[in-house]
TIMAR-932300 format. One record per residue: residue number from 1; z, y, x negated of N, C-alpha, C, O in turn; residue in three letters; chain. Coordinates in steps of 0.2 Angstrom, whole numbers, m for minus. Atoms other than C-alpha are relative to their C-alpha. Layout:
<nodes>
+-----+-------+-------+-------+-------+-------+-------+-------+-------+-------+-------+-------+-------+--------+--------+
| num |   nc3 |   nc2 |   nc1 |  cac3 |  cac2 |  cac1 |   cc3 |   cc2 |   cc1 |   oc3 |   oc2 |   oc1 | residu | chaine |
+-----+-------+-------+-------+-------+-------+-------+-------+-------+-------+-------+-------+-------+--------+--------+
| NUM |     Z |     Y |     X |     Z |     Y |     X |     Z |     Y |     X |     Z |     Y |     X |    ALA |      A |
...
+-----+-------+-------+-------+-------+-------+-------+-------+-------+-------+-------+-------+-------+--------+--------+
</nodes>
This chain:
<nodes>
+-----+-------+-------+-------+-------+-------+-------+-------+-------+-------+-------+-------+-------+--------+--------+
| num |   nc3 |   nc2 |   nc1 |  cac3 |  cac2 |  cac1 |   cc3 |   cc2 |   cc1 |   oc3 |   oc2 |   oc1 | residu | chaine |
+-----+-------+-------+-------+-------+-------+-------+-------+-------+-------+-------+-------+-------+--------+--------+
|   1 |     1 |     4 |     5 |    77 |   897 |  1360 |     2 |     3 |    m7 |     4 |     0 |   m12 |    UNK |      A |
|   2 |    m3 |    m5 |     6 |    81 |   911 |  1347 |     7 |    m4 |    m3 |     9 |    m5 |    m9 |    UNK |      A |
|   3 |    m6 |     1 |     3 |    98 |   906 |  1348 |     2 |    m8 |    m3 |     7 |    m9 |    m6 |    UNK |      A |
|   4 |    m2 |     5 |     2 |    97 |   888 |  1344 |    m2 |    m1 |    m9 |     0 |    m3 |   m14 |    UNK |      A |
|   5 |     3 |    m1 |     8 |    85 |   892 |  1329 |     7 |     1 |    m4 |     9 |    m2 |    m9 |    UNK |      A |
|   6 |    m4 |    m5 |     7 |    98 |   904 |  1321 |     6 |    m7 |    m2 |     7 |   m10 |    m8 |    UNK |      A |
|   7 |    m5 |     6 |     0 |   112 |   888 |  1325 |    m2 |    m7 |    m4 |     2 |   m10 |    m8 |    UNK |      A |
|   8 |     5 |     6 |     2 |    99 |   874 |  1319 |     0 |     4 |    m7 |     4 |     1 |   m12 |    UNK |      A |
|   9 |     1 |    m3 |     7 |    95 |   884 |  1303 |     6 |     2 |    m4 |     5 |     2 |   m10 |    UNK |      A |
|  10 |    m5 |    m1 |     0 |   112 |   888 |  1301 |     3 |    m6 |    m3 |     5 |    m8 |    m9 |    UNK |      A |
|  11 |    m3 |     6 |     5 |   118 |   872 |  1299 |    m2 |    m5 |    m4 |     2 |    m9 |    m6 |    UNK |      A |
|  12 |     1 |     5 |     5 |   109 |   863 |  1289 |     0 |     5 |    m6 |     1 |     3 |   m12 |    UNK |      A |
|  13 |    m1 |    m6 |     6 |   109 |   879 |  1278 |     4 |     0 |    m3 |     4 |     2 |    m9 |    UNK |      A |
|  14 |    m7 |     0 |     1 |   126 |   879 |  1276 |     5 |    m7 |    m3 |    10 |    m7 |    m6 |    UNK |      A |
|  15 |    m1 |     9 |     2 |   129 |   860 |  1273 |    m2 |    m1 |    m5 |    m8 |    m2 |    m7 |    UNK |      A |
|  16 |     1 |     0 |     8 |   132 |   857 |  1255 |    m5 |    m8 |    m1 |    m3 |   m12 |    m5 |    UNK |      A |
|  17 |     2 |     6 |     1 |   119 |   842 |  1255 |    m3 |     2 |    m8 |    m6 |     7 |   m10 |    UNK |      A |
|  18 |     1 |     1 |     6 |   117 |   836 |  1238 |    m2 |    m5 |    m1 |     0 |   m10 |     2 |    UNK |      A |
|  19 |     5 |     5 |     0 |   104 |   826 |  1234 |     4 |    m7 |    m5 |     2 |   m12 |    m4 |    UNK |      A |
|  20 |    m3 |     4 |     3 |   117 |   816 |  1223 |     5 |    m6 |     2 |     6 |   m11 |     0 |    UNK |      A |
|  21 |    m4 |     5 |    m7 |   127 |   809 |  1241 |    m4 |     0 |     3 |    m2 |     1 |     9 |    UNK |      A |
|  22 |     3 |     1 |    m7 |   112 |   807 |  1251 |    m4 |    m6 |    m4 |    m5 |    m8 |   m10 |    UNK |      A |
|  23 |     5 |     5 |     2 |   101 |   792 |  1251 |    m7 |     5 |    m1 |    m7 |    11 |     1 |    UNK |      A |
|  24 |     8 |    m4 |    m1 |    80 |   797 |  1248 |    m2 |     1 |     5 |    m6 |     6 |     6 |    UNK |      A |
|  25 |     2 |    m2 |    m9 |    78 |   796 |  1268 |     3 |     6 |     2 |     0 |    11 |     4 |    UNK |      A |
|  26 |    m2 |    m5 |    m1 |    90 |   806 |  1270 |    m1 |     7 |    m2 |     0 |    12 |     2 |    UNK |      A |
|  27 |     2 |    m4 |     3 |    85 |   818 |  1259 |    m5 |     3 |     3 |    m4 |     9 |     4 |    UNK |      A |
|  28 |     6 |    m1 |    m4 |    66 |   819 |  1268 |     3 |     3 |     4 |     1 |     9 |     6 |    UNK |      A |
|  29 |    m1 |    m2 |    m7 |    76 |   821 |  1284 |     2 |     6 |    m1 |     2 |     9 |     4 |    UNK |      A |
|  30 |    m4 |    m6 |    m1 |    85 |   836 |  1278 |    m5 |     5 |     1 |    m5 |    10 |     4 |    UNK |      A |
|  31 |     5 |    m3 |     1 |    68 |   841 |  1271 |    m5 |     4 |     5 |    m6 |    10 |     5 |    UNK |      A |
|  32 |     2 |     1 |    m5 |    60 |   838 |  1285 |     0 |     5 |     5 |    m4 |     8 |     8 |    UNK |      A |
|  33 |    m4 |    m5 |    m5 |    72 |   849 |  1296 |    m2 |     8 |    m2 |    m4 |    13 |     2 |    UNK |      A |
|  34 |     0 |    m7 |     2 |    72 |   864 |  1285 |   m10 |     1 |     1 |   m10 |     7 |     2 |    UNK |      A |
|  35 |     7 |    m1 |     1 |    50 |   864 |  1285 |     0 |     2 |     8 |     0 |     7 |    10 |    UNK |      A |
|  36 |    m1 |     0 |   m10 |    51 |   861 |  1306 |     3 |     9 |     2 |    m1 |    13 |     5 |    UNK |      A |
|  37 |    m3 |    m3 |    m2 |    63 |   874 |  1307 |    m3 |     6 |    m1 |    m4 |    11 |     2 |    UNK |      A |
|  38 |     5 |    m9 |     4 |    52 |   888 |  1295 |    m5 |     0 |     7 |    m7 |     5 |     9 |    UNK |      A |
|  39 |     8 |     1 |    m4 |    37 |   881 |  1308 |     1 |     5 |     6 |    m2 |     9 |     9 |    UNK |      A |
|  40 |     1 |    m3 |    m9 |    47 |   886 |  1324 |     3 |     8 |    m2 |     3 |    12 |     3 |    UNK |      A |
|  41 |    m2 |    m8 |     0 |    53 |   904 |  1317 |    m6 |     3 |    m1 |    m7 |     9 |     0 |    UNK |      A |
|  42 |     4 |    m2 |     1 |    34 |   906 |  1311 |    m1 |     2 |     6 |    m1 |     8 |     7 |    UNK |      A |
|  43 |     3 |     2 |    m6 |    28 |   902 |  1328 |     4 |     5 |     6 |     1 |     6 |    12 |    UNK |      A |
|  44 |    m4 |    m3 |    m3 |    42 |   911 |  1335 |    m2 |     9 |     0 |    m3 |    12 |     5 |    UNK |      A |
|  45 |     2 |    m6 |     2 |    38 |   928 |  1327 |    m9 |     0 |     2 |   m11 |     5 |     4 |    UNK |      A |
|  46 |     6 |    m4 |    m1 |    19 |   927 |  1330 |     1 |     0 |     8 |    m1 |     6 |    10 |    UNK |      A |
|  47 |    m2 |    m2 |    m6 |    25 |   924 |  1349 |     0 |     8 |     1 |    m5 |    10 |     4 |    UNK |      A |
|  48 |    m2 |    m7 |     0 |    30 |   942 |  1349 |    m6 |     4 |    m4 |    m4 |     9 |    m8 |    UNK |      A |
|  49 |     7 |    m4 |     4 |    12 |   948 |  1342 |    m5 |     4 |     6 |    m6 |     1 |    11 |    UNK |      A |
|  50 |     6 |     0 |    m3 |    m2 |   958 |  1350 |    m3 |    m5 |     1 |    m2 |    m9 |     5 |    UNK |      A |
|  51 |     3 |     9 |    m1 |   m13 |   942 |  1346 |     3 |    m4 |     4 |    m1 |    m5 |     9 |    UNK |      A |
|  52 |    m3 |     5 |    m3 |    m2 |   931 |  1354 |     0 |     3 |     8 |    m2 |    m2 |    12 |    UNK |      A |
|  53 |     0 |    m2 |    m5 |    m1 |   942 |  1370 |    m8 |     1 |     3 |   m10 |     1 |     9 |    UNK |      A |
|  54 |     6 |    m1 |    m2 |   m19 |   944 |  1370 |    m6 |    m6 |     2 |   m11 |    m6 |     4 |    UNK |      A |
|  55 |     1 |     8 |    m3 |   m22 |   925 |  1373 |    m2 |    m1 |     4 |     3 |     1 |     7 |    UNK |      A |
|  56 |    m1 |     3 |    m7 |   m27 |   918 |  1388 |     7 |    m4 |     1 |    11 |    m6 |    m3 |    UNK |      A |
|  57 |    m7 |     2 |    m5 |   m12 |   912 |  1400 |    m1 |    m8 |    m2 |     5 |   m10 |    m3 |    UNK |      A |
|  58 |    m1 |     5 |     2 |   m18 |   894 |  1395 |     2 |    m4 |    m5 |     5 |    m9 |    m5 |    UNK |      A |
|  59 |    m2 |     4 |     7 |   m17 |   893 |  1377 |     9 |     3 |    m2 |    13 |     1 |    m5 |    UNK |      A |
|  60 |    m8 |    m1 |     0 |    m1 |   903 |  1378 |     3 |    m4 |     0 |     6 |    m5 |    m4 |    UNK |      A |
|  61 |    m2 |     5 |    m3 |     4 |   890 |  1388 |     3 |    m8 |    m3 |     8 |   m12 |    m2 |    UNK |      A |
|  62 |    m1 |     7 |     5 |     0 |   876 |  1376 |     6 |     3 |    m7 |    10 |    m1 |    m9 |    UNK |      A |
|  63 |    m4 |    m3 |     7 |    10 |   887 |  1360 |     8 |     0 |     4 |    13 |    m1 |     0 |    UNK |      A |
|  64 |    m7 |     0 |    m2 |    26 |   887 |  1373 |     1 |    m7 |     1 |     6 |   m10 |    m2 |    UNK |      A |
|  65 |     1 |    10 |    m1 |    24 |   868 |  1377 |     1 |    m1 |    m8 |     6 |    m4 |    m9 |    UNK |      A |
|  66 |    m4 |     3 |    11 |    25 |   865 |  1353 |     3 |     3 |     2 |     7 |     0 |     6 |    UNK |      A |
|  67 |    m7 |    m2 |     0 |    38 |   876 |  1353 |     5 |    m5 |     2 |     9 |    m8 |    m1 |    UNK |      A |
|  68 |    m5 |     7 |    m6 |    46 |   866 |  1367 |     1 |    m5 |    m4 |     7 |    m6 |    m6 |    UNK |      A |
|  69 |    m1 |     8 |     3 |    44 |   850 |  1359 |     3 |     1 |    m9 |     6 |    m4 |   m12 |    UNK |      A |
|  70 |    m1 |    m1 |     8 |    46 |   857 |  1340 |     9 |     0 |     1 |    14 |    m3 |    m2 |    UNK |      A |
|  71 |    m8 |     0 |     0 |    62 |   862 |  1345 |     5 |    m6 |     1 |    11 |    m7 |    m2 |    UNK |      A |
|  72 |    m4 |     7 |     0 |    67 |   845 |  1351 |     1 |    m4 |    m3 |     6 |    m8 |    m5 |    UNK |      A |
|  73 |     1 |     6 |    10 |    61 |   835 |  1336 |     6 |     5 |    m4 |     9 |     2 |    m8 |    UNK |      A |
|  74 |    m3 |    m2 |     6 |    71 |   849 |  1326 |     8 |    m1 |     3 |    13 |     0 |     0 |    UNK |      A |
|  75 |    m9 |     2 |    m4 |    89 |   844 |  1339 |    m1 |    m7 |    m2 |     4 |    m8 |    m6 |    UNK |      A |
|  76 |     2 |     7 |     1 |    83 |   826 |  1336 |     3 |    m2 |   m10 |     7 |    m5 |   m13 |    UNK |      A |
|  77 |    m4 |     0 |     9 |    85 |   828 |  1317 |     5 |     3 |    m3 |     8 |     1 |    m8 |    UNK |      A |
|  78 |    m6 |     0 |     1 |    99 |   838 |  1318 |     6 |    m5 |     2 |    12 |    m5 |     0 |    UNK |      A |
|  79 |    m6 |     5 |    m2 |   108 |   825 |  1325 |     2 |    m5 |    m4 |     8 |    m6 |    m5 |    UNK |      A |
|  80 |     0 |     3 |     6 |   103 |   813 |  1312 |     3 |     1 |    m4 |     7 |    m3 |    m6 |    UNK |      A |
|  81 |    m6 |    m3 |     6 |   110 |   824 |  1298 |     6 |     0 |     3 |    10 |    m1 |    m2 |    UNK |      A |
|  82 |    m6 |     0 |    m2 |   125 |   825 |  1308 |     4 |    m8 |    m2 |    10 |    m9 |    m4 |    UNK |      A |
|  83 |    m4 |     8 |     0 |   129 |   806 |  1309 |    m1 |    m3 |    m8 |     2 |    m9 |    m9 |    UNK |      A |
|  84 |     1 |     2 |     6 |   123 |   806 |  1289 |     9 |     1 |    m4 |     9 |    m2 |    m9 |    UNK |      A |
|  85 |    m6 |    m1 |     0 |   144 |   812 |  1287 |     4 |    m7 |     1 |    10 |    m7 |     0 |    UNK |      A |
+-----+-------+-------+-------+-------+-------+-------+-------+-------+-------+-------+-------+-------+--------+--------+
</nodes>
């Protein structure tokens, strides 16, 4: 998953969106993206925490399952900004 973040944050980071050529939707979604994407490197970094390893096996379980899914809401939205070109 690391490697999609860096790719996923990357591109939208780098894509000159200018609030000037976007409609206000579009604008949200880019928003949207860049806040998602902060959520899954926070979540990612505490992964790799004592705390986190000192979890029960269950609730671990459920933080790999958001992850899982945040990441696909955040493929989901990069697609969107793709097709806004």
């Amino acid at each position: 998953m690391a490697s999609f973040r860096r790719e996923s944050l990357s591109i939208v980071n780098k894509q000159s969106w200018s609030g000037d050529n976007m409609l206000p939707h579009q604008e949200r979604v880019v928003q949207e993206k860049k806040e998602l994407d902060e959520k899954i490197k926070k979540l990612d970094l505490f992964m790799n925490t004592d705390t986190y390893k000192a979890l029960d096996r269950e609730e671990r379980d459920r933080l790999v399952s958001q992850q899982y899914h945040m990441v696909g809401y955040s493929r989901a939205l990069m697609g969107r900004i793709a097709a806004f070109n």
